[in-house]
C-alpha positions as CSV (number, residue, x, y, z in Angstrom):
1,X,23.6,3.7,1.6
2,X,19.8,2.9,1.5
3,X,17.2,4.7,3.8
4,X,15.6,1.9,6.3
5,X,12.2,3.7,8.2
6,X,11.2,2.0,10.8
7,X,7.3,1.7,10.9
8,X,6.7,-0.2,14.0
9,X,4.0,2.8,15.4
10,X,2.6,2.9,12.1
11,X,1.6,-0.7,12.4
12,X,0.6,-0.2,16.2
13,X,-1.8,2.3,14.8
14,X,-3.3,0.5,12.8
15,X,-4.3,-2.3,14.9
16,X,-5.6,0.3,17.4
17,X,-7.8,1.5,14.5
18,X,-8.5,-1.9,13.5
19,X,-7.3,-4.6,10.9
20,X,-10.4,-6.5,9.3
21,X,-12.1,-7.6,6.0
22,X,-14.6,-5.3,4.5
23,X,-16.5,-5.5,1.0
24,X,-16.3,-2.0,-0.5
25,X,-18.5,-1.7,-4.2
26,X,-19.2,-5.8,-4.3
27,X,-15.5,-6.5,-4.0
28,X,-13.7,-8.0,-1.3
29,X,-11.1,-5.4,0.7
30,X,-9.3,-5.4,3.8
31,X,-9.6,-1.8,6.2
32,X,-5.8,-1.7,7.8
33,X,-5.9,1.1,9.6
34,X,-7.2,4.2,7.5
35,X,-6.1,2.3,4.9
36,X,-8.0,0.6,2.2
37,X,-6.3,-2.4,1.4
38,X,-7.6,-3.9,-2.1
39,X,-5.6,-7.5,-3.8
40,X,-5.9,-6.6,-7.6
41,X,-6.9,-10.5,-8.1
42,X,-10.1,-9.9,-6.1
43,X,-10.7,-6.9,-8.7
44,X,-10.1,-8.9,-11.7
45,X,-12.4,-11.9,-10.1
46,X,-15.2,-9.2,-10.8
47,X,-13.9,-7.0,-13.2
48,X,-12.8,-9.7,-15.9
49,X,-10.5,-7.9,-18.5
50,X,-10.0,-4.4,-16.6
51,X,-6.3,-3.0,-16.9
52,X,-5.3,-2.5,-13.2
53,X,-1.8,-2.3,-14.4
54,X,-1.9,1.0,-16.7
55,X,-5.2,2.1,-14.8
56,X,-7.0,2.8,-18.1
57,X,-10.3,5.4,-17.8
58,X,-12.4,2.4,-16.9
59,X,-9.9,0.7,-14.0
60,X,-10.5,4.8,-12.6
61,X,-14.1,4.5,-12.7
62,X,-14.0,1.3,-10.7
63,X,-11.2,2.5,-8.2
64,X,-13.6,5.9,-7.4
65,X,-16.4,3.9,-6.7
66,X,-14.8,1.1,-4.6
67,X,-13.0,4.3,-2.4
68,X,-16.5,6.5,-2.8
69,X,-18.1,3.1,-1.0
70,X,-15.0,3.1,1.4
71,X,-16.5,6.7,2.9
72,X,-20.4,5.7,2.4
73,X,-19.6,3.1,4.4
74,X,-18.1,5.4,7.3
75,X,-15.1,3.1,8.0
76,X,-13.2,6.1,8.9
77,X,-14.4,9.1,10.2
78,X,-13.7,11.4,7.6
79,X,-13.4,11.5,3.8
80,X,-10.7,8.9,3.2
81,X,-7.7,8.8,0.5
82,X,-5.4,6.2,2.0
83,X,-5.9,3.9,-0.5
84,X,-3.7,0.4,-1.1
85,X,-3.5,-1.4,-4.5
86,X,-1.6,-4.8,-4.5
87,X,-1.0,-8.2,-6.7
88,X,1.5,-10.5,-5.5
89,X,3.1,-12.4,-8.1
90,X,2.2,-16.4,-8.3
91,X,5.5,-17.7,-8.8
92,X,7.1,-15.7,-5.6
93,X,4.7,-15.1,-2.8
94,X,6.6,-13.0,-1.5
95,X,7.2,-10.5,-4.4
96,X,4.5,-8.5,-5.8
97,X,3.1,-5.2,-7.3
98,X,2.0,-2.1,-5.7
99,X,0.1,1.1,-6.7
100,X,-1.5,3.9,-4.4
101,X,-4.6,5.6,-6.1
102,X,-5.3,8.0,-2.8
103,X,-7.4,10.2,-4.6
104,X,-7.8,9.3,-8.0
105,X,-11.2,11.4,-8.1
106,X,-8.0,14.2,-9.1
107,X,-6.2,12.3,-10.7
108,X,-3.7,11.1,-7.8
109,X,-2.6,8.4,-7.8
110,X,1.0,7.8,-6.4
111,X,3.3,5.4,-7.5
112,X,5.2,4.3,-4.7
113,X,4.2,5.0,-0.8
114,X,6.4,3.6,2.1
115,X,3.0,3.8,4.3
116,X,0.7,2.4,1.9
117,X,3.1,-0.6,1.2
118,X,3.3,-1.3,4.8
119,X,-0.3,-1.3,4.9
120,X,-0.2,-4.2,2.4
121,X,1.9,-6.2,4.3
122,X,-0.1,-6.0,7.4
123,X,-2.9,-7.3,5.0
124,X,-0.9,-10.5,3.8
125,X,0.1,-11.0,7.4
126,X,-3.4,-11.0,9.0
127,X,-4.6,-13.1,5.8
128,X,-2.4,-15.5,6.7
129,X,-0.6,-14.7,3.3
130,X,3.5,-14.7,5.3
131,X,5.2,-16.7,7.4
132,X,5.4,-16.0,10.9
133,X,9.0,-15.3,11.7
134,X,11.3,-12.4,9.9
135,X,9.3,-11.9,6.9
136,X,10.9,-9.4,3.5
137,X,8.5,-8.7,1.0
138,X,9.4,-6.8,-2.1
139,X,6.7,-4.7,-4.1
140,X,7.4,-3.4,-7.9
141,X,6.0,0.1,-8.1
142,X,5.9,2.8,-10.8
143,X,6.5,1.8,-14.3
144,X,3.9,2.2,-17.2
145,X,2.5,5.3,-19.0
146,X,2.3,7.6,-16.3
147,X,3.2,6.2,-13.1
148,X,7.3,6.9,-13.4
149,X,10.0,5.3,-13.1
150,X,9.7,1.8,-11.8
151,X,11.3,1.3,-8.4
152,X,11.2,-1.4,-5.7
153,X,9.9,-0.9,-2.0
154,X,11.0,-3.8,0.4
155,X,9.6,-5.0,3.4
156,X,10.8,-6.1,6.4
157,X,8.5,-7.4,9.0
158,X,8.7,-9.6,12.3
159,X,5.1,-11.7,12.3
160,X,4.0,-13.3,15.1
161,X,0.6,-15.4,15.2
162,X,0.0,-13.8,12.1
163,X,-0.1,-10.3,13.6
164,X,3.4,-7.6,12.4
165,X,5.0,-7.1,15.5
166,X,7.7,-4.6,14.1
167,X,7.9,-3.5,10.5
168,X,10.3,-1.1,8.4
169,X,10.5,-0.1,4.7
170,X,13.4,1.0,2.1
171,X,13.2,2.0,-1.4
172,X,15.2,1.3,-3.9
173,X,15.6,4.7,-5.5
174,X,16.0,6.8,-2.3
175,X,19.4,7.0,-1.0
176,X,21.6,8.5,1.5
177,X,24.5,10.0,-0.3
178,X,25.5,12.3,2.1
179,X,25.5,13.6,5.6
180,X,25.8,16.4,8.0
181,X,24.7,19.9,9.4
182,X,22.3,22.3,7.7
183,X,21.6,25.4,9.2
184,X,18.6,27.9,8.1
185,X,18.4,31.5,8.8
186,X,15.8,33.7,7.6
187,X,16.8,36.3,5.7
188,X,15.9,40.1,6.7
């Protein structure tokens, strides 16, 4: 059985906090929430030739100072490692690649986040980048040299006027296999 979470007051919060388009280190970016939401296109639009896939020592140097501008810029009102990568892939609009460098100043940079994704499809909702209706995205994650093992995180979304109205997520590597009671007592 797969784990559905539902993150309908996740998305609530983030419109409270605000939903808009930001330019973070000359590139365009979108602030959902805490999060910083960045398309990998808009990356390679002004980094020409910059692995975003492997995130090679030079992709790093770019991602630290888009996220150091991120907290220069105060959009959040503290030091700030919620941090989005995303590329959706041109022949399905509705199936892309995600990656989640939250603090990649230490070298973190987590391949697959439930939150972050959802993040990203608040972004392609407000950007007018879904349908309105039931919306499923599906987002590669993981893979390469050191991210792990590659995984899918899906989507599910209702989008009305181009605003998430209820969202969930489900990964494909996280699974209920069994069910019940625990009980923990601390030992004397």
């Amino acid at each position: 059985m797969t784990t559905h979470t539902d993150m309908t007051k996740f998305v609530e919060e983030c419109y409270h906090y605000g939903v808009s388009r930001i330019q973070v280190a000359g590139v365009d970016a979108l602030k959902v929430g805490e999060f910083l939401v960045v398309d990998v296109q808009k990356l390679h639009d002004e980094y020409a030739g910059v692995d975003f896939k492997e995130i090679d020592a030079e992709a790093r140097e770019i991602l630290l100072s888009i996220q150091k501008d991120f907290d220069r810029q105060h959009l959040w009102p503290k030091p700030n490692a919620a941090y989005s990568l995303f590329q959706m892939y041109p022949e399905d609009p509705t199936h892309g690649r995600v990656v989640f460098p939250h603090n990649i100043n230490t070298g973190h940079i987590e391949p697959s986040c439930g939150t972050g994704t959802t993040a990203v499809a608040v972004a392609l909702a407000e950007t007018k980048r879904t349908a309105d209706g039931f919306v499923t995205l599906r987002f590669d994650s993981g893979g390469g040299s050191f991210l792990g093992g590659s995984e899918t995180t899906e989507v599910q979304m209702v989008v009305e006027n181009s605003r998430v109205k209820h969202a969930g997520f489900s990964h494909s590597l996280v699974e209920i296999t069994a069910n019940g009671k625990a009980w923990i007592s601390a030992l004397s």
